[in-house]
C-alpha positions, 0 to 999 in steps of 0.5 A, a space after each residue: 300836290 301839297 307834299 310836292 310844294 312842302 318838298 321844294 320848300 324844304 329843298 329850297 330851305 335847306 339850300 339858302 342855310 348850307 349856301 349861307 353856312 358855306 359862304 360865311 365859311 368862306 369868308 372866315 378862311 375856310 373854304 368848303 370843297 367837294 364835287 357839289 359843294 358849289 351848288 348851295 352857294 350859287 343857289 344863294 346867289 341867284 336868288 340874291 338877284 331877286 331879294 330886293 323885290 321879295 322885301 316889298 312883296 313880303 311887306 305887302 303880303 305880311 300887312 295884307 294878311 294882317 288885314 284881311 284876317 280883322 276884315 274878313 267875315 270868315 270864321 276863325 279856325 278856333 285853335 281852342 277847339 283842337 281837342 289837344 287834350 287825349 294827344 296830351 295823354 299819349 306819351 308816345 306823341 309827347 315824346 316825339 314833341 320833345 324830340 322836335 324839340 331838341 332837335 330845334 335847340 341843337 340846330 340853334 346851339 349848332 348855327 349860333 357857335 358854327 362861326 364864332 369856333 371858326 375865329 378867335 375874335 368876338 363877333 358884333 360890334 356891340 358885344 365889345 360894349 357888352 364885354 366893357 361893360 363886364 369888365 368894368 363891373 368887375 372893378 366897379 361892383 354890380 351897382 356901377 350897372 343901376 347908377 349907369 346903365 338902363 338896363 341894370 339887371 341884364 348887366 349884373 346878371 351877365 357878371 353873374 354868370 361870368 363870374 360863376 362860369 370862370 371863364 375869361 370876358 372872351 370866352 364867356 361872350 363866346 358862351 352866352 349866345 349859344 345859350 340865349 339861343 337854346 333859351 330862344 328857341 325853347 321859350 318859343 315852343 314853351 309858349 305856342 305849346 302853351 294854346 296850340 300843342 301841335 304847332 310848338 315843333 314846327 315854330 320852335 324849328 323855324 325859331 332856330 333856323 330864323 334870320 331873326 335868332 342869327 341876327 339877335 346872336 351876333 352882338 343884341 344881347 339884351 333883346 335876346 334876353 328880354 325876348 326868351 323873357 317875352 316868350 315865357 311870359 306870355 306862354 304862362 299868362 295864356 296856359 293860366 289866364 283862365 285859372 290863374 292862382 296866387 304863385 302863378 301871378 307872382 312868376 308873372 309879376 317877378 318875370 315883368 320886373 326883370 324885363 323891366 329892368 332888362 329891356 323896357 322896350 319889350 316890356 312895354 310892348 308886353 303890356 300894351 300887347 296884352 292890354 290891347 288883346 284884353 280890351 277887345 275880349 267879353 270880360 273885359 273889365 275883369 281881364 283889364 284889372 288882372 292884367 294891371 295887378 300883374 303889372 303894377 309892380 313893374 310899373 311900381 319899380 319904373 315909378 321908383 327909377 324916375 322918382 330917383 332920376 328927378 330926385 337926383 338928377 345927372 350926373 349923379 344918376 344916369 340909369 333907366 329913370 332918366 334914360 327915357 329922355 334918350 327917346 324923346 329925341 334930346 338928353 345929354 349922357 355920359 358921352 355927351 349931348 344926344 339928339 334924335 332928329 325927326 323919326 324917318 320911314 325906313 325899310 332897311 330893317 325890314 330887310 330880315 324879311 328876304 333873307 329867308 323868304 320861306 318863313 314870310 310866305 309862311 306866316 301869311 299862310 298862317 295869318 290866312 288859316 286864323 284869324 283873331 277870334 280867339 285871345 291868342 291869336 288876337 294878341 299875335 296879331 296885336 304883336 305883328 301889327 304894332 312891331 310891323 307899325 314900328 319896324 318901319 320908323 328909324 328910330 326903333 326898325 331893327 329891334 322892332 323887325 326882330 320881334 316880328 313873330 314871324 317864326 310863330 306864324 309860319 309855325 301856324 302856316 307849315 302845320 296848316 299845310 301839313 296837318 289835317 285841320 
């Protein structure tokens, strides 16, 4: 009965992603025909009829789940206990994880580029933005992005690597995605393999296949950045925390000032994750004082932004010190006044749970199957509630439902279902 169950989703998966492929084919000016080239498309069509039920439902099921696995009295399925180490040693296992592996980067790379080979014109309204902002460095110099912007390194690397790559500012925005996307669903296997080996294929595979990558793609450059940045952090910080050495720390300390300086959104999501997860475990204050030590040079350098802001203040800088006004619901900018008015409930956002509604009822399989006895899970858990809690809020829903790790969890909940333990 399992196996059936797995192969309807499968079917069904592989349905909604060549129905979505031939559409977007089709509204770019490339009609797909064939004797069943119809049948994916009114698939999609029909289960678009009820996509406004499933958001409520996978809502309700996601907030459920996180629920019921902090009340529940049922032992967790400790992830440490997996005795992963003799399936370490055996190169023919590894080499058929590197497969999967390369087989969920290729689909990446493959769905990223499929619609931008189609047109010549850049896709996503924020990638003209991203493209200015190339350009102007390119006349300005790289310190037009620290006095300007508040995200100076993300910018300086993207003129870096424009300039190095020698394409033109089109055809470099053409590229990057592609291999954000690589790096995305990479960083993912990177950190699940980093405390549960044999889950890493499976979430780096609904990774690639996520309504989540396909979003951050179209034009979010810099969450994708900082997301692949996320993933690698946290994938270094749970492989070492026991046994954590000098080098190790200072790869966490560089890598937390760059996701500073990158995007401080999820930068301080990584802090307050980790610190949360840490507070709730037995050495708690031995844990907490690494975790600062990890992180104080990145709070260092914020403290450096805003002494700069206060010190000189608009319109001699605009950059991240004074950006954090724009949050606080009234600044003036280079553009001229911005408010915010009042932060509203909104579940528009959240509507990146029903375009694929396999991988929500597969993270609740996996919410179900462990629950947060052990520190890695305790800190998804952590993650999914904070962005759950902020994806609902308009000021924050998008980038916040988009860092839902809803492609980890259903990688936990499709090897629960496939797997023996």
């Amino acid at each position: 009965m399992k196996w059936v169950l797995l192969g309807l989703v499968a079917i069904a998966l592989c349905l909604e992603i060549v129905g979505v492929a031939e559409g977007v084919s089709y509204s770019l000016g490339h009609p797909i025909s064939g004797t069943y080239a119809n049948i994916p498309i009114q698939f999609v069509a029909v289960t678009s009829l009820a996509f406004p039920i499933l958001l409520y439902l996978s809502i309700a099921m996601f907030a459920g789940a996180l629920l019921f696995g902090v009340v529940s009295p049922t032992r967790a399925t400790l992830i440490e206990e997996v005795p992963d180490l003799p399936v370490r040693q055996g190169s023919g296992r590894k080499f058929r994880e590197y497969l999967v592996l390369a087989l969920a980067v290729g689909i990446a790379a493959f769905l990223v580029w499929l619609p931008r080979s189609l047109q010549s014109l850049p896709i996503g309204s924020d990638t003209l933005y991203y493209m200015s902002v190339v350009d102007t460095m390119s006349r300005e110099g790289p310190a037009w992005a620290v006095v300007y912007t508040d995200k100076p390194l993300f910018y300086i690397v993207l003129y870096g690597l424009q300039y190095l790559s020698g394409l033109s500012t089109a055809d470099f925005f053409i590229v990057l995605p592609v291999v954000f996307a690589v790096g995305a669903t990479a960083s993912v296997w990177f950190f699940v393999d980093s405390f549960y080996m044999e889950t890493a294929g499976y979430a780096s595979l609904l990774t690639a296949t996520s309504t989540s990558l396909m979003r951050t793609s179209i034009d979010l450059y810099a969450s994708f950045f900082a997301t692949i940045l996320l993933f690698l952090a946290l994938g270094i910080y749970l492989g070492y925390r026991k046994g954590m050495k000098p080098r190790q720390r200072i790869l966490l300390q560089l890598t937390f000032v760059v996701m500073l300086m990158s995007y401080w959104f999820v930068w301080a999501l990584l802090l307050v994750m980790l610190g949360s997860a840490e507070a709730l475990s037995k050495e708690r204050v031995r844990r907490l004082k690494t975790l600062l030590a990890i992180g104080l040079p990145s709070i260092g350098v914020l403290g450096l932004f805003i002494a700069v802001a206060l010190i000189r203040p608009p319109p001699m800088y605009w950059g991240l010190g004074s950006s954090f006004a724009l949050y606080l619901g009234n600044t003036i900018t280079p553009v001229g006044p911005v408010t915010y008015t009042t932060a509203t409930l909104d579940l528009s956002d959240l509507g990146l749970l029903q375009y694929n509604p396999v991988v929500p009822i597969l993270a609740v399989v996996g919410l179900f199957s462990y629950r947060p006895r052990t520190f890695p899970i305790r800190t998804i858990y952590i993650w999914s509630a904070i962005m759950l809690t902020f994806s609902l809020i308009s000021t924050t829903g998008l980038h916040a439902a988009l860092l839902i790790p809803l492609p980890v969890l259903a990688g936990f909940g499709l090897r629960k279902l496939v797997g023996t333990r």
